[in-house]
Structures are given as C-alpha cells and as structure tokens.
Kinemage of the C-alpha trace (Angstrom):
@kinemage 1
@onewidth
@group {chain A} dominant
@subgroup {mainchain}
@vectorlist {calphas} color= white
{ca unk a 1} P 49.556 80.637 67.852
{ca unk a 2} L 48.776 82.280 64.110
{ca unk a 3} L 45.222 81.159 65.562
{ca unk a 4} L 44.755 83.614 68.113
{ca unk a 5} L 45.204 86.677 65.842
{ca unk a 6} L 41.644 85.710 64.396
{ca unk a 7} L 38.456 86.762 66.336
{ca unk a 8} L 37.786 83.525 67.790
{ca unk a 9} L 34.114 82.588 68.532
{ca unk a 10} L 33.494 79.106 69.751
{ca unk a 11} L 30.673 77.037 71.747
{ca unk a 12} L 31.968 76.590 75.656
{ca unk a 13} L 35.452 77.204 74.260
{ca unk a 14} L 36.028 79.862 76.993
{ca unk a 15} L 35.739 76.284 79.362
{ca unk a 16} L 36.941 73.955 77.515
{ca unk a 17} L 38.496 74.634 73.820
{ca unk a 18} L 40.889 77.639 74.678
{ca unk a 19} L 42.754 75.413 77.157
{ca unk a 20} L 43.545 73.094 74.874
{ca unk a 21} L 44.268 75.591 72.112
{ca unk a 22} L 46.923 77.396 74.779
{ca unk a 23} L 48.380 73.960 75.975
{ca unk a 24} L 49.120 73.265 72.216
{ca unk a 25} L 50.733 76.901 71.958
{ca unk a 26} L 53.103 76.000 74.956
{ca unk a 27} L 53.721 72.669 72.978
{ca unk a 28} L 51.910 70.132 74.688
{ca unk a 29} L 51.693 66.824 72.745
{ca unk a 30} L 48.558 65.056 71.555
{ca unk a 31} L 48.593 62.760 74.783
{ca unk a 32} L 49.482 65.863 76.903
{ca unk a 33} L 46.423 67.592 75.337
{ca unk a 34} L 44.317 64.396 76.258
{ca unk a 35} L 45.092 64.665 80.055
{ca unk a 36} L 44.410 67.669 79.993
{ca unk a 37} L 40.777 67.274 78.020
{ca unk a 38} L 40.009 64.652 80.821
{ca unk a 39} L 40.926 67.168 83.583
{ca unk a 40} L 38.381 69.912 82.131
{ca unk a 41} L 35.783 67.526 81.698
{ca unk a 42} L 36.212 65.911 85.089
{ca unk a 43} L 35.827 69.458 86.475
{ca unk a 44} L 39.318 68.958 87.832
{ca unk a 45} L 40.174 72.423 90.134
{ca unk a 46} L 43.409 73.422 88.513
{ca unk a 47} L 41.852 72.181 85.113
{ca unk a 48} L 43.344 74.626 82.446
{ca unk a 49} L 45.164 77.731 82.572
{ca unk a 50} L 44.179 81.366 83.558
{ca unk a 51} L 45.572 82.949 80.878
{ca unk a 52} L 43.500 80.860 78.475
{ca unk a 53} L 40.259 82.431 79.021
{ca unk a 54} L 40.792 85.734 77.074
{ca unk a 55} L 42.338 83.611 74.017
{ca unk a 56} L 38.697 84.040 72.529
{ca unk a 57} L 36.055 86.872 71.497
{ca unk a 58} L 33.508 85.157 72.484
{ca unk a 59} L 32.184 82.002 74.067
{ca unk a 60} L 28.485 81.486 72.379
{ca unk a 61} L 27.634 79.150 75.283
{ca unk a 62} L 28.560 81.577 77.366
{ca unk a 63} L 26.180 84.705 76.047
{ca unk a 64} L 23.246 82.601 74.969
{ca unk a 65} L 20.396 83.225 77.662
{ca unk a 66} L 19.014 79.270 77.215
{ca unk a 67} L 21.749 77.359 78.317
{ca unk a 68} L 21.972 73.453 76.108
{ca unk a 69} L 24.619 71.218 74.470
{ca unk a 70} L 25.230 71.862 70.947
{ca unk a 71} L 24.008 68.575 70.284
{ca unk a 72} L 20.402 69.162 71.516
{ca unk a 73} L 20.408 72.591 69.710
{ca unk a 74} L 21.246 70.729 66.366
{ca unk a 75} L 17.517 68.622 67.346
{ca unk a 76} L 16.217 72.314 68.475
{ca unk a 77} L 17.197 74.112 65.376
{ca unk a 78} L 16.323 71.418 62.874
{ca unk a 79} L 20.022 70.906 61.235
{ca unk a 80} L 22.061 68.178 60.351
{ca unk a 81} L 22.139 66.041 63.971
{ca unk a 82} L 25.617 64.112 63.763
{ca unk a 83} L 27.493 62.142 66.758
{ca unk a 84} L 30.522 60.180 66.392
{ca unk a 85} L 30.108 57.121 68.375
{ca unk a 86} L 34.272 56.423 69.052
{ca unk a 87} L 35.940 56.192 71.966
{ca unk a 88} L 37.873 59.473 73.058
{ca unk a 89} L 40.521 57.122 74.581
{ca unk a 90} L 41.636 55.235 72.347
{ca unk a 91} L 43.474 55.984 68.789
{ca unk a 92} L 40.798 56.260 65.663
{ca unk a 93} L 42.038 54.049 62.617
{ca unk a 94} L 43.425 55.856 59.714
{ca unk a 95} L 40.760 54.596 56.986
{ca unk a 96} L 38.209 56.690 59.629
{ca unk a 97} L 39.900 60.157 59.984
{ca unk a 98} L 37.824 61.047 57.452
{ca unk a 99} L 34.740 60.319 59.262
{ca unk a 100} L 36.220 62.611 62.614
{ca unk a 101} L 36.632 65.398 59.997
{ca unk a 102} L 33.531 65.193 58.946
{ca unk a 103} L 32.087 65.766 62.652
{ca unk a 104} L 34.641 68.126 63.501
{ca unk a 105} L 32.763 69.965 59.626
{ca unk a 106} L 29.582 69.296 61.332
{ca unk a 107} L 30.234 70.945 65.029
{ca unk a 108} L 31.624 74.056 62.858
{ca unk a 109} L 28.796 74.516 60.900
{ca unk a 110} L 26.355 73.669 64.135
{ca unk a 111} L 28.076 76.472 66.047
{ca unk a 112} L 27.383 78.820 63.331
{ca unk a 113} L 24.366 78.016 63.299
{ca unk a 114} L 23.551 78.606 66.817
{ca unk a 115} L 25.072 82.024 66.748
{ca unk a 116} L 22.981 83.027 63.779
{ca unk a 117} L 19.973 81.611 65.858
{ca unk a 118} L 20.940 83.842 69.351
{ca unk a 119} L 21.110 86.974 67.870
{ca unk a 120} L 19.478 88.739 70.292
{ca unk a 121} L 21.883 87.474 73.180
{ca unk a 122} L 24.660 88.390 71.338
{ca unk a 123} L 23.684 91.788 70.117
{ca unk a 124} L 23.421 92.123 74.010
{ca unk a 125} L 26.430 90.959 75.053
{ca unk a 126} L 28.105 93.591 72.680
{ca unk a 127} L 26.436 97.117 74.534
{ca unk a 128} L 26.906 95.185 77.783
{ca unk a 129} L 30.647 94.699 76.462
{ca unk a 130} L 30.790 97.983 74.945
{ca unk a 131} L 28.793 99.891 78.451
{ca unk a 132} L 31.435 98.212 80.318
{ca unk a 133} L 34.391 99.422 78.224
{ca unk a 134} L 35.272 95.024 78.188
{ca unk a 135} L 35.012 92.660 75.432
{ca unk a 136} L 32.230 90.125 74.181
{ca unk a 137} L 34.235 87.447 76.137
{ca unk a 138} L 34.218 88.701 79.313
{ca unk a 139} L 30.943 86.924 80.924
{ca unk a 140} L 27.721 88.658 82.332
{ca unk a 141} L 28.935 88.367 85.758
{ca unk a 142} L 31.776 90.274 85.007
{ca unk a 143} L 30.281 92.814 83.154
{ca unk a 144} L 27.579 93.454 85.418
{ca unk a 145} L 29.745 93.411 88.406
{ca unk a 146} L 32.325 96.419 85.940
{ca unk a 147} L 28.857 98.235 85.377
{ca unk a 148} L 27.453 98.813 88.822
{ca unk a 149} L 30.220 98.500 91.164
{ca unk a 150} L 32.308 100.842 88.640
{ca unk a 151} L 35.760 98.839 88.960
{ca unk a 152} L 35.859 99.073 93.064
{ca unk a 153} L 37.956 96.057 93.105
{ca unk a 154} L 36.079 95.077 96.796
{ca unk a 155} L 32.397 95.990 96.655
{ca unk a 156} L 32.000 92.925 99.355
{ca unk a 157} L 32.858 95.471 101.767
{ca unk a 158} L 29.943 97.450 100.727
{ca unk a 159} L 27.399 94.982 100.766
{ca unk a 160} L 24.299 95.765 103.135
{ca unk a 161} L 22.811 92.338 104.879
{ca unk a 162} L 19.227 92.880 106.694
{ca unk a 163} L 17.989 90.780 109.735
{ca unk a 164} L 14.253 90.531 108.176
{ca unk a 165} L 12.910 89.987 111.680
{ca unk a 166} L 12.805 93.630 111.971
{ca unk a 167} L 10.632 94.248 109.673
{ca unk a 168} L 8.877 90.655 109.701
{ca unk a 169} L 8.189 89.787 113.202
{ca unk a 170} L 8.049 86.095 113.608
{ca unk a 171} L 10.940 85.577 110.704
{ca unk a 172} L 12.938 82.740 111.674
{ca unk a 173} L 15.905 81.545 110.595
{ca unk a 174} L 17.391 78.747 112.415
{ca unk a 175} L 19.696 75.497 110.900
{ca unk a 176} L 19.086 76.242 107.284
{ca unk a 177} L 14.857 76.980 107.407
{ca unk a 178} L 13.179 79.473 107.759
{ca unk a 179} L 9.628 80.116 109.633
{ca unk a 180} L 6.897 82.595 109.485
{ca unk a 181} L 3.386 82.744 110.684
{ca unk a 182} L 3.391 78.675 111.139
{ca unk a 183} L 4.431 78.134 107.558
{ca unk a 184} L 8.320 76.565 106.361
{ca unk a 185} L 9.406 79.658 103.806
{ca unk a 186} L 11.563 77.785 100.669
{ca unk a 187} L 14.826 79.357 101.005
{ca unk a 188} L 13.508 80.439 96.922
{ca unk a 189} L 10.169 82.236 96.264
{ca unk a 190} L 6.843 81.633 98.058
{ca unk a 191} L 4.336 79.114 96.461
{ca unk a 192} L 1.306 78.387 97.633
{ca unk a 193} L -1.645 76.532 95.895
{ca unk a 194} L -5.156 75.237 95.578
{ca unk a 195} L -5.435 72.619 93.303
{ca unk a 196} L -9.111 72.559 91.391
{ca unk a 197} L -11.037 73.962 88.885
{ca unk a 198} L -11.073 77.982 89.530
{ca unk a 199} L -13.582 80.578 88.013
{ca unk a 200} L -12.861 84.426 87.031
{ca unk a 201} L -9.377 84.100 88.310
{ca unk a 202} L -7.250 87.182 88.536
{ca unk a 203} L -3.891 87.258 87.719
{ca unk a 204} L -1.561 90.027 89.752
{ca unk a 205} L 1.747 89.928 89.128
{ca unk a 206} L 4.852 91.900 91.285
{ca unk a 207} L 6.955 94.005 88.487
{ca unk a 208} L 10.363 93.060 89.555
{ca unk a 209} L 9.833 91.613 92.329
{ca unk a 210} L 13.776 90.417 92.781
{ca unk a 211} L 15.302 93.640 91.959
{ca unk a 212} L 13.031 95.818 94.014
{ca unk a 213} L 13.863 93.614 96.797
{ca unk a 214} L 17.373 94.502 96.350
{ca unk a 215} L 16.583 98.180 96.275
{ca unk a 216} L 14.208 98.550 99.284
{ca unk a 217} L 17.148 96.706 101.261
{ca unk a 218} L 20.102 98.526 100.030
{ca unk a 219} L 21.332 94.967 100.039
{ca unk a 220} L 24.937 97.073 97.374
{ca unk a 221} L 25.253 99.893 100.138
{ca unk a 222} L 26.610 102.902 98.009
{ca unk a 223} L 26.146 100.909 94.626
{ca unk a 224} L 22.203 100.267 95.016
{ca unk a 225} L 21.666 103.610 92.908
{ca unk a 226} L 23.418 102.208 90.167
{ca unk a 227} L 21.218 99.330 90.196
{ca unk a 228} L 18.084 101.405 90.292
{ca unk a 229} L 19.349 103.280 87.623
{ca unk a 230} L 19.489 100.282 85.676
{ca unk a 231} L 16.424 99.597 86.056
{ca unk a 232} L 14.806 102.726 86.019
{ca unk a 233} L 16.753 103.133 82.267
{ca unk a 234} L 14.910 99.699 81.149
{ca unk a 235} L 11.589 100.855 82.441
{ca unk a 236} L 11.564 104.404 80.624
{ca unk a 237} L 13.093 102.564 77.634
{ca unk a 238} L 10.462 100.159 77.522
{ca unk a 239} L 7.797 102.979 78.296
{ca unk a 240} L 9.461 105.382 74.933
{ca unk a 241} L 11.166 107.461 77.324
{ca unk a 242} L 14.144 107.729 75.697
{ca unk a 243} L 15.353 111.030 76.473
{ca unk a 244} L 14.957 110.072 79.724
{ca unk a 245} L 17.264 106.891 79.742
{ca unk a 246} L 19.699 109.159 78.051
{ca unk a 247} L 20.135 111.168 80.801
{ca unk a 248} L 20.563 107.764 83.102
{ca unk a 249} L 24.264 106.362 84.058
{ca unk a 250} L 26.293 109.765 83.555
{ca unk a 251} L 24.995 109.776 79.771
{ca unk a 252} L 26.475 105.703 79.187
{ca unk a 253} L 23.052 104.678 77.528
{ca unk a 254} L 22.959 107.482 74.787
{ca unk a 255} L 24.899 105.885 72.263
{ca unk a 256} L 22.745 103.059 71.917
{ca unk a 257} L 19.373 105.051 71.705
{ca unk a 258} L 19.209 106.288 68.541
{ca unk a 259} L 17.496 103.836 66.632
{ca unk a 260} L 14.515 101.206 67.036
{ca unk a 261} L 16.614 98.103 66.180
{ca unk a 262} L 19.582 99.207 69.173
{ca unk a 263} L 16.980 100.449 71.949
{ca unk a 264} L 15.126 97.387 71.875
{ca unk a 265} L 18.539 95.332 71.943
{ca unk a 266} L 19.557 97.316 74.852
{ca unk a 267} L 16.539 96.870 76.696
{ca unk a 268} L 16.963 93.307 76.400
{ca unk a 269} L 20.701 93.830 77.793
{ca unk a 270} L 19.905 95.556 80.816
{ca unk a 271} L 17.375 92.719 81.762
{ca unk a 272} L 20.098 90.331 81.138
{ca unk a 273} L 21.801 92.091 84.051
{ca unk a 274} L 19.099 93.039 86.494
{ca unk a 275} L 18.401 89.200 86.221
{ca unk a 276} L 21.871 88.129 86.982
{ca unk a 277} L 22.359 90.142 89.799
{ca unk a 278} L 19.610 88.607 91.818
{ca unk a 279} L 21.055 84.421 91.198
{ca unk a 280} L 24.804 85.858 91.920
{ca unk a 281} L 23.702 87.353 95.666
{ca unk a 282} L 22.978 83.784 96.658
{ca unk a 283} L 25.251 82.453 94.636
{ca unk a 284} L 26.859 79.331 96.226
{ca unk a 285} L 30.642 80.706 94.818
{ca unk a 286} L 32.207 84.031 95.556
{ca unk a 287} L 31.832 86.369 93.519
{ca unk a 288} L 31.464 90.350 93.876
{ca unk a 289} L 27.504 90.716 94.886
{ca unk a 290} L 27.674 87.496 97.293
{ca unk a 291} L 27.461 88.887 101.011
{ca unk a 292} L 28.670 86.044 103.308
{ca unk a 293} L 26.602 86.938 105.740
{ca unk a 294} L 23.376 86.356 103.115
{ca unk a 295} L 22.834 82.967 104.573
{ca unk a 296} L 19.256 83.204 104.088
{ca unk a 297} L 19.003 84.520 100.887
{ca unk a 298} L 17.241 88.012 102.005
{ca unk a 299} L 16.604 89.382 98.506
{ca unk a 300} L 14.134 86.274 97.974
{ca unk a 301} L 12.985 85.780 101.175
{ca unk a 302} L 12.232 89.270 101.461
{ca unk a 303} L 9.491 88.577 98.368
{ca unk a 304} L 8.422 85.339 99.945
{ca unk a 305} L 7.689 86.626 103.125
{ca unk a 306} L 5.573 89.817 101.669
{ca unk a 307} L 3.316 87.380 99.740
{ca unk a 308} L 2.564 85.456 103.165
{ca unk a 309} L 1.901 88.324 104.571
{ca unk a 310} L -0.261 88.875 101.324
{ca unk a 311} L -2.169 85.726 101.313
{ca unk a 312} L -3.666 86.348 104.597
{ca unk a 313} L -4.550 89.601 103.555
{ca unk a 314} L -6.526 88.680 100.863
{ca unk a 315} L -8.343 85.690 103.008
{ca unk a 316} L -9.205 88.147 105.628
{ca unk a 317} L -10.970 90.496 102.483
{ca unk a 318} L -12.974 87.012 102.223
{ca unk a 319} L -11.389 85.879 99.038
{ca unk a 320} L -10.077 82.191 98.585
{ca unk a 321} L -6.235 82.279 96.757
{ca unk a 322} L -5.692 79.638 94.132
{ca unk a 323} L -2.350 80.101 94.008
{ca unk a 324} L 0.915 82.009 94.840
{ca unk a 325} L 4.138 80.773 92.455
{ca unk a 326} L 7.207 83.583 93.289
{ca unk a 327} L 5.758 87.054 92.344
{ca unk a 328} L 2.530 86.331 91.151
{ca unk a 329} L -1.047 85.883 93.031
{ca unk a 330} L -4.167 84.080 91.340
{ca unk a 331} L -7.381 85.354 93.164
{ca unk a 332} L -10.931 83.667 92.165
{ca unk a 333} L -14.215 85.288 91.336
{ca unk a 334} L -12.044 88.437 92.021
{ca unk a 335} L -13.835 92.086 92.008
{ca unk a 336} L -11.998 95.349 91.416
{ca unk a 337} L -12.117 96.540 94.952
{ca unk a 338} L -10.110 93.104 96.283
{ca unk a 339} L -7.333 94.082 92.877
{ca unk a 340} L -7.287 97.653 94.052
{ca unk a 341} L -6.724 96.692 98.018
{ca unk a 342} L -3.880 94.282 96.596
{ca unk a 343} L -2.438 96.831 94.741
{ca unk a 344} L -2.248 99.055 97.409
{ca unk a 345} L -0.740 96.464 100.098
{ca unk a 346} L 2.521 95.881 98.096
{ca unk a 347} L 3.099 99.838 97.750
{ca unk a 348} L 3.129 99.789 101.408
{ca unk a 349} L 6.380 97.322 100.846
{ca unk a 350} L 7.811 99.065 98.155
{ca unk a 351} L 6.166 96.370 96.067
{ca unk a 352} L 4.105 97.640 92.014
{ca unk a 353} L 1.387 94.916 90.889
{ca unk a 354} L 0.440 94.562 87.651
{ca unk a 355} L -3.125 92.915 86.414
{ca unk a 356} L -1.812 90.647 83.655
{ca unk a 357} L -4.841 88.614 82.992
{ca unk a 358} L -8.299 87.453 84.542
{ca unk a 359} L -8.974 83.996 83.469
{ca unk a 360} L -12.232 82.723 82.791
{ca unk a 361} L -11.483 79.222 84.270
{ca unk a 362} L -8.678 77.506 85.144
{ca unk a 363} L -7.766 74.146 86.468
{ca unk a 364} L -4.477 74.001 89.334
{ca unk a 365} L -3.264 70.690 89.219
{ca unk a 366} L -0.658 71.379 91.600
{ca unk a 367} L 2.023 74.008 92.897
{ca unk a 368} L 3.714 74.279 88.981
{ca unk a 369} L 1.199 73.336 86.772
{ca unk a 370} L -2.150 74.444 85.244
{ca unk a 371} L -3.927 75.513 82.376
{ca unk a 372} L -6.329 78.430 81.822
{ca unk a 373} L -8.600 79.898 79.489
{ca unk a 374} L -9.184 83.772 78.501
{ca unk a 375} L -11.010 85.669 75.572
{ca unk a 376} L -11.182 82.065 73.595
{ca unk a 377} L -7.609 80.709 73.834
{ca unk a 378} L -5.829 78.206 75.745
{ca unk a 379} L -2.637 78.301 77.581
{ca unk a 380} L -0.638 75.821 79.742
{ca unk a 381} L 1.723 76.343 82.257
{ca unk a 382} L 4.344 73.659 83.484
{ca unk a 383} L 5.638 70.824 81.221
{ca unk a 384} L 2.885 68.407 81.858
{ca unk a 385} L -0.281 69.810 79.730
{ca unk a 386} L 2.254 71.982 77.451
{ca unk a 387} L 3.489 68.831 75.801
{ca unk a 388} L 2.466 69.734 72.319
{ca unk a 389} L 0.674 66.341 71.292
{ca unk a 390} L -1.679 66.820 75.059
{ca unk a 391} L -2.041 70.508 74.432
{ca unk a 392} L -2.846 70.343 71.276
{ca unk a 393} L -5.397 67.202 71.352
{ca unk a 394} L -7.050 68.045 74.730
{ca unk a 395} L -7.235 71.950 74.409
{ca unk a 396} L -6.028 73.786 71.061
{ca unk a 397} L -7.664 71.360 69.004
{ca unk a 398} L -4.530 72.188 66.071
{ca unk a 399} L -3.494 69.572 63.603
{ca unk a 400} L -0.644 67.468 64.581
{ca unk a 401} L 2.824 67.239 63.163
{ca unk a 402} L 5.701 64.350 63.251
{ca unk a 403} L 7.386 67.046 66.082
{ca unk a 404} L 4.834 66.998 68.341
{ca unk a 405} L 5.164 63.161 68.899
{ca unk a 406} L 9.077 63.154 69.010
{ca unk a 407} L 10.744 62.937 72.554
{ca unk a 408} L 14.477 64.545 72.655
{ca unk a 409} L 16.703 62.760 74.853
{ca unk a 410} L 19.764 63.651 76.455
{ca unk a 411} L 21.829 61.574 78.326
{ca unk a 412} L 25.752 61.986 79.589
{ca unk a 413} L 27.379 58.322 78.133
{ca unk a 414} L 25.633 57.034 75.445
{ca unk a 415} L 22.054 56.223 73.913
{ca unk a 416} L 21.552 53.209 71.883
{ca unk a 417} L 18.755 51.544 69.693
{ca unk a 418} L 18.543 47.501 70.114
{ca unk a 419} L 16.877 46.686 66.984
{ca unk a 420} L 17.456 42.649 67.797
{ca unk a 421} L 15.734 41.288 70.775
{ca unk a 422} L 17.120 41.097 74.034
{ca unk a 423} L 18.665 37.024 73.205
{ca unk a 424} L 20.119 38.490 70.004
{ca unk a 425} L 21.157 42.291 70.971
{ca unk a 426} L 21.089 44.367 67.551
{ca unk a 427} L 22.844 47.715 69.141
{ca unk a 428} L 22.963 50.911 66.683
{ca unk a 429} L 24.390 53.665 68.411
{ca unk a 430} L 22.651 56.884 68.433
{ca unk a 431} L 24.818 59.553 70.132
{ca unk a 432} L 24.453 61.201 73.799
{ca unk a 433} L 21.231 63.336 72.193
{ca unk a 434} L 18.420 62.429 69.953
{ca unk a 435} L 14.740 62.833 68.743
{ca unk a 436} L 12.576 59.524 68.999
{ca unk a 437} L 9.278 58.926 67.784
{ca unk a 438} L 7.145 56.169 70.131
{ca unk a 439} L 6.262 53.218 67.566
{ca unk a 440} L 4.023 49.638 68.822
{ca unk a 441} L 5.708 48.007 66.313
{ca unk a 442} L 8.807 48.054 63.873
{ca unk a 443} L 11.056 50.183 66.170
{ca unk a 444} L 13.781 49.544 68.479
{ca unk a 445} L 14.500 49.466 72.351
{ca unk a 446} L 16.206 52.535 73.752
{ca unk a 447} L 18.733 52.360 75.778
C-alpha cells in the first residue's frame, strides 16, 4: 500500500501488474496472487479489479505508439536480453532466488529503458493528459473520447451513420460484403494493383484520407467540429501557423505553443488522436465513437469507394494505374494534366491530393510490396525486399553488418536451441524472444 504513494510507471502494468499489486493490498496470498496471474493472462472476463487500473501513472505499453513485448524491445534496443526459463507453476528452489532477482533487476532496468527510448509518445501522452484535464494513465481512447465529445457521458446518441448508396449508386452491402461497379470492396481500404516493372510513376497521395471521411459524413453529429478542429490545429501547426492553432479549441492549445520543442510534441499528440478515432469507429468493442449501426465500416468504405470511382477515372483519361493501396494512387508515364485532373476529382469529394513523389521506375510485385527508384536512391516497401541483408545486397549496395543477418523470433511458450542431434537431444533454452544468426555449420536446431 506505501507503494501506491509513488508515481508508478510500469510496462502493461495498467493490464496486468496493478491487479496483482491491489490483490496483495487486500491481502491476497502468494497462491491467491497466482490464480489470479493465470486469470489475467488467460484473458479471463472478470480478470482483475476495476479499481486497479488508476493504481498507476502510467502504463508505458500503453502510450508507446509501436506496440511489442518488452522482451523483443530488449533485441530492438540493443540491451541486456535476459529470460528466465522456470516454470511459473511450480515453486523456484531457494539456492535460485537469486537468479529470479536478477530478472526481476533486468525487467526494471529494460522498462526504463524503453521509456527513455519513447520519448516522443510519452511527451504526448502528457498534453493529451494535460488538454484533457486527466492523467498520463488514462489511455488514448479515453482521452480522445474527454477531448472531442467534452465529457457528454452518451455521445452514441449523437453519432451520424450514412447509407453510402446515396451518394454511391451501386454500393452494396449485403451478408458482410460489400459491392460496387462489379468489384468485392475490403470492408478496409481499396487496393488495387498491377504487378510489373512501371516507368515515371506518379505518386498521389489523399491527406487524411480517414479523418476527412469522418468530416464530410458528420459520422460525431454535433461533435464533428471538434474533430475538424483538431485537425485543422495540426495542419496550421505543422504549416507555422501558430497563432492560428492558438485561437483553435476555445484557446486549449495555447499553452503548449510557445516553444519549438512543445509545438512539435503537440503536433505529434493530436495525430495520435485523429488516428485513433478512425480504428475505434469500427472498433469490434463498445466504446464512445462506435455507432452500432456502422456495420459496414462507412468512414473506410467511404475512401475505398472514392478511389474506385477514381481508378476508372483515370483509365478513361487513357492512363494505366499500377496501383491503389488505401489513400494513395501510382499512375505511370504520368503528365501534369492527368495529376491536375486527379487533383481536381477528389475536391469534388471533399478529398486534398498531395504529389509525394514520381518514381523513375518501379517494380509491383504484388498488392503490398515493391520497390522504386527516384533522384538516385532506393526504397522498398513491404517486408519482403526491405529485409536489410536483400535491400542492401540487391539495391543499396551498403556494407553489411552482423544485424542485418540476425532473424528475431517471437514465439508465446518457449524457443529452444538443440545443440545434440535429434538421437541425442542437447536442449538450451533460449527464452520466448531472441536474435539468431543462420549458420551451415556449428549451430544448433531451433525449436
């Protein structure tokens, strides 16, 4: 209990550590406290206790923006990579207490570690905390939800769902799919694509494609200017308009606006949000921006259905399409006339391109992954050619390193190394995360 006067910062602790930490302040005993670890872990429903959740300040899992075990961000981060290897179900010998300390040591200084590393998502968290008049610990759906619905304790009942037919005629949506102009829509984004080698490929990509979806169908009745304020605030901050964003949200932003370091900080916080926003209206869990009626996911279908719309647009002009991933059109041996007329076919849906790149070749191998070439430098896109040892020995031509060969692993029981044979097992346990470098010879068998 003398605990919980601290500022306690953990990793996942808002799931998992606070529970036990409040089950051992209501005097549960060590066997009590290892139901109720299996409970959590088995994602049991009434796992835990509600008051348990605000025990913390903050839940590092919980605010960093790349979600990973602590284990793999030990690999990540280049630190000291340690995992136990004893059963959590059984009692540890006394002569190897020592040896749980020492991991326990280990986690504590990996956690600190990882916070040091996330600054950025935690310097966020704090204005979104701070905006929202909440603490750190209080999650981003939360805080979002206490920034643009403004406490109303039911914004469900001012959600706004559109039948898309009306303005899409054709839009089906019948037994979970959905159907326009002969094509199944992904009840996601749009892709399309052309695999091959493409030439003079222009790149045009939707600015926010999600959230202006959101505003052009007043999807948060009442609440959708808040949102576009939001937005609007990280646009002009972005653009050095900060006398503008001051003005923005009844004056909420000024405070934070003063200096470089804080502006840029809460640029990156009100991204954090606008993202959010769009996963949580489809979310498959209540929560205060889900619309039950949203079966079909309108704010991305919206999108998905404009770039259809879009792709036979551009076909019509006489251009081929390459390929169409979400928000973002690639357009071969493109002119500026066909980028102007594309330009000016989203505004007619509310929709802003923006030419990121035209690339002077680029090979599609499929819907997620390619790699192009512009003004002398490579770049890969899906996992595939970005492995570093195939992008760097088939395109950037830079020197290797013992990183580049080493494949991280992640499993949820256990990984082991048989350095015997398979007659003579020689099993080394490794942990449920690791780094391995591929050998011929000398190595072991993972498993």
């Amino acid at each position: 209990e003398e605990l919980t006067r601290h500022k306690l910062v953990g990793f996942n602790n808002r799931r998992y550590d606070n529970h036990i930490l409040y089950g051992r302040i209501l005097g549960y005993t060590n066997e009590q406290l290892y139901l109720l670890s299996q409970k959590i872990i088995k994602n049991v429903l009434d796992a835990g206790f509600r008051e348990a959740y605000n025990l913390s300040y903050a839940d590092i899992y919980d605010f960093c923006s790349k979600k990973q075990s602590l284990k793999k961000w030990e690999i990540e981060l280049g630190i000291h990579h340690k995992e136990l290897g004893l059963p959590w179900d059984k009692p540890v010998p006394e002569e190897r207490w020592s040896e749980v300390a020492e991991y326990c040591d280990n986690d504590v200084r990996a956690t600190e570690a990882v916070f040091e590393a996330r600054h950025d998502d935690w310097t966020a968290r704090q204005l979104l905390a701070d905006i929202a008049g909440m603490t750190p610990n209080a999650t981003n759906r939360i805080l979002a939800s206490k920034i643009i619905f403004k406490g109303d304790r039911n914004p469900q009942a001012s959600l706004v769902y559109t039948d898309l037919s009306l303005e899409f005629p054709g839009y089906r949506y019948e037994y979970g799919k959905s159907t326009y102009r002969g094509e199944e829509v992904g009840e996601g984004g749009y892709v399309f694509s052309t695999p091959g080698i493409h030439e003079n490929v222009a790149l045009l990509d939707v600015a926010s494609m999600h959230p202006t979806s959101i505003e052009c169908l007043n999807m948060f009745g009442p609440y959708t200017q808040q949102f576009s304020e939001l937005k609007a605030a990280r646009i002009a901050i972005k653009h050095g308009e900060l006398d503008r964003a001051k003005t923005m949200l009844g004056g909420a932003l000024a405070p934070y606006l003063d200096d470089e370091t804080s502006t840029n900080a809460l640029a990156y916080a009100l991204k954090i949000v606008i993202n959010s926003v769009y996963g949580l209206t489809a979310a498959p869990f209540d929560n205060a921006f889900r619309d039950p009626r949203n079966v079909d996911n309108i704010c991305a279908k919206r999108g998905a259905l404009f770039m259809i719309d879009l792709k036979h647009f551009v076909q019509e002009q006489g251009f081929d399409v390459a390929h169409i991933k979400t928000d973002s059109i690639k357009i071969p041996r493109a002119t500026p006339e066909i980028i102007e007329k594309v330009m000016e076919f989203g505004k007619k849906y509310g929709y802003t391109f923006e030419h990121e790149a035209t690339y002077d070749r680029m090979c599609l191998v499929n819907k997620a992954v390619y790699v192009d070439y512009e003004d002398g430098k490579w770049s890969a896109t899906g996992a595939q050619f970005q492995h570093p040892y195939v992008f760097k020995e088939l395109f950037s031509k830079e020197e290797l390193d013992i990183r580049d060969v080493a494949e991280t692993k992640s499993v949820t029981t256990a990984l082991y190394l048989n350095n015997g044979t398979e007659e003579k097992p020689e099993m080394e346990f490794v942990g449920k995360t690791g780094a391995f470098v591929p050998v011929n010879r000398g190595g072991g068998i993972l498993l």
